[in-house]
C-alpha positions as CSV (number, residue, x, y, z in Angstrom):
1,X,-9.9,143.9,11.3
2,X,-12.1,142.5,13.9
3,X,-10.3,139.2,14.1
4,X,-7.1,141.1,14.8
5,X,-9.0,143.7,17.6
6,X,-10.3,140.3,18.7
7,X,-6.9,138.5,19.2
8,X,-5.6,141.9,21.1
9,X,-8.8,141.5,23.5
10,X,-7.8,138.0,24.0
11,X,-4.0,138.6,24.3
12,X,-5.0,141.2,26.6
13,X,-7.4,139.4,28.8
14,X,-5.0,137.0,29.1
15,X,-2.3,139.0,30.0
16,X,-3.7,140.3,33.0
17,X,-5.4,137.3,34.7
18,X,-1.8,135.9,34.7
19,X,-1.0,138.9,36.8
20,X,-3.1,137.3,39.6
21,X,-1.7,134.3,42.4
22,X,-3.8,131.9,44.0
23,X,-2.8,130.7,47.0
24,X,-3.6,127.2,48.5
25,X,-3.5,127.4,52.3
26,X,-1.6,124.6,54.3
27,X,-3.1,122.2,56.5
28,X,-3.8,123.0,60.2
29,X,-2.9,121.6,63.2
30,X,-5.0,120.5,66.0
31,X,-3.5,121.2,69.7
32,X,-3.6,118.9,72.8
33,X,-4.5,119.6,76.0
34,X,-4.4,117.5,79.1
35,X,-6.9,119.2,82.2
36,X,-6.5,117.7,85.7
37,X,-3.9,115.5,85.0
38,X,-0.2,115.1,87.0
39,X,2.7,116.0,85.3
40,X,3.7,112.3,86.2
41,X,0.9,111.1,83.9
42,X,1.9,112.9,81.3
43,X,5.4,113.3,81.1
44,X,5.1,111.3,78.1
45,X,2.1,110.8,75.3
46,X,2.3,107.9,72.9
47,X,1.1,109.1,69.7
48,X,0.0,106.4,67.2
49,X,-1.0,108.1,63.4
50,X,-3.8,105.7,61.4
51,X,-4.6,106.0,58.1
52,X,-7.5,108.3,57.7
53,X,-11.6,106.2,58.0
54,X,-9.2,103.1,58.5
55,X,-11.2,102.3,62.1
56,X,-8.2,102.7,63.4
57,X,-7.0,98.8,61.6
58,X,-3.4,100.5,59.8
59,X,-1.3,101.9,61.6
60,X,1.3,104.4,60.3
61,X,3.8,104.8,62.6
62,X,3.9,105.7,66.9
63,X,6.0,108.9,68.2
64,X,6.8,109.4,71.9
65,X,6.2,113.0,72.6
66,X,8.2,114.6,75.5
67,X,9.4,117.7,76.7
68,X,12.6,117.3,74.7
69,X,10.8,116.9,71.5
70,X,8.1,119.2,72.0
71,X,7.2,122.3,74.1
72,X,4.7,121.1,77.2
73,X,3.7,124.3,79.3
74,X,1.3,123.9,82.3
75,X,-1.4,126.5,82.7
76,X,-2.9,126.2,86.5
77,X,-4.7,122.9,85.8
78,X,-3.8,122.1,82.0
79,X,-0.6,120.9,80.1
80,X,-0.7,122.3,76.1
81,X,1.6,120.6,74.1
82,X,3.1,122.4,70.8
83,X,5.4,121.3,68.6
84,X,7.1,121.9,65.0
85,X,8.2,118.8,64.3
86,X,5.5,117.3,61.2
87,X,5.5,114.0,62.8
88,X,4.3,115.2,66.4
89,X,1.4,117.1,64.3
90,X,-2.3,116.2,65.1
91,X,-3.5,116.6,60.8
92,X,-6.9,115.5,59.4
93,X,-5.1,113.9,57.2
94,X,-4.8,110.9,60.0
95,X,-6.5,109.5,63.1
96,X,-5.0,109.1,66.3
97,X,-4.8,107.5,69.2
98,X,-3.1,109.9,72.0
99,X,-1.8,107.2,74.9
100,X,-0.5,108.4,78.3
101,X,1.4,105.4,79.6
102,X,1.6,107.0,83.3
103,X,-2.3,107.0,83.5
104,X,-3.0,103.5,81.3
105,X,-5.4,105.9,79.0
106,X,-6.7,106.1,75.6
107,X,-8.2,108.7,73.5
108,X,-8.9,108.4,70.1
109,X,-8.9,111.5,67.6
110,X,-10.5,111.1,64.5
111,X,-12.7,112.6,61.2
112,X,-10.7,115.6,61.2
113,X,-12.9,118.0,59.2
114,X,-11.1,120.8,57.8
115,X,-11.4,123.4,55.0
116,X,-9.6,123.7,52.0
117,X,-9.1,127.8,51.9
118,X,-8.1,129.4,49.1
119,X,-6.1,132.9,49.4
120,X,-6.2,135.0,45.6
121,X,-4.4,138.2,45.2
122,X,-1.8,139.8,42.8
123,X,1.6,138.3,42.1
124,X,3.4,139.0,44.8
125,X,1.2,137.2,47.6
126,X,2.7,135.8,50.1
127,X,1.3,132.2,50.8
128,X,1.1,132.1,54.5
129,X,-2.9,131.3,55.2
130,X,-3.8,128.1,57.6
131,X,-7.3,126.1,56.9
132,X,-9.7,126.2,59.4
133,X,-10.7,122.8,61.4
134,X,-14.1,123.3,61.8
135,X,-15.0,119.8,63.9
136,X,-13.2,116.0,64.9
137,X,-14.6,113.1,66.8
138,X,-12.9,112.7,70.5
139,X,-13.9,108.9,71.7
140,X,-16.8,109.0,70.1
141,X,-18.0,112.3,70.3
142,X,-18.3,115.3,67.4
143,X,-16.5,118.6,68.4
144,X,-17.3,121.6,67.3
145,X,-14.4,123.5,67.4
146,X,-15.0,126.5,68.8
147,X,-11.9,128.9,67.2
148,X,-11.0,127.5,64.3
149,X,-7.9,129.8,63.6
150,X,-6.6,127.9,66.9
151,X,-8.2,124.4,67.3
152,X,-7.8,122.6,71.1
153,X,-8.4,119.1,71.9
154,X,-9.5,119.1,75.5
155,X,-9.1,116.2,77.6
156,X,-10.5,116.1,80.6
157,X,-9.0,113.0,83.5
């Protein structure tokens, strides 16, 4: 008999941890933003992806990010660049060098240091969390980002 109330504990136990979802939140993006800059200069960034740690030796592939492939909007001073494509994404999966032709510049992004979030709920959760970037090295330098539900890569001319 107490094998059998045993089995229905079990079976029971079992039954209603199933109920519950875990959710694995997707990777973040980090955003660029070019302060003091012409639009001539950056009318056009060169975006070369690195595999991650690699000191930036293998290269992955190079994207020319415009206006027609992305959205550029100028705010007094600054251009922010967003876009939806995957391959115009800045991801800590990578490193990066962001190249603006117009200007002859260079800056590296790289050590992208992000969290792996975890969302749990009941069945029916909808998977729709972001990881937070919590830092990244700009030419050299560690950021701390400062609002990691929106993470900015400043770059000052």
């Amino acid at each position: 008999m107490k094998l059998i109330l045993l089995s229905i504990f079990f079976a029971l136990v079992l039954g209603l941890s199933s109920c519950n979802k875990t959710c694995f939140c997707t990777t973040a993006t980090l955003y660029p933003n070019y302060v003091g800059f012409t639009s001539a200069e950056t009318d056009s960034v060169i975006l070369r992806r690195y595999t991650k740690a690699s000191q930036f030796t293998r290269l992955i592939d190079t994207v020319v990010v415009t206006a027609n492939n992305a959205q550029f909007s100028f705010s007094q001073d600054t251009l922010s660049i967003r876009s939806d494509d995957a391959a115009l994404r800045i991801r800590s999966f990578y490193d990066y060098i962001l190249y603006l032709p117009e200007a002859n510049r260079s800056d590296s992004v790289y050590g992208i240091y992000e969290t792996r979030d975890t969302e749990k709920g009941s069945r029916d959760l909808e998977c729709n969390c972001i990881n937070r970037i919590l830092s990244f090295y700009q030419n050299n330098n560690l950021i701390q980002v400062t609002d990691p539900s929106s993470p900015q890569i400043f770059i000052n001319k």
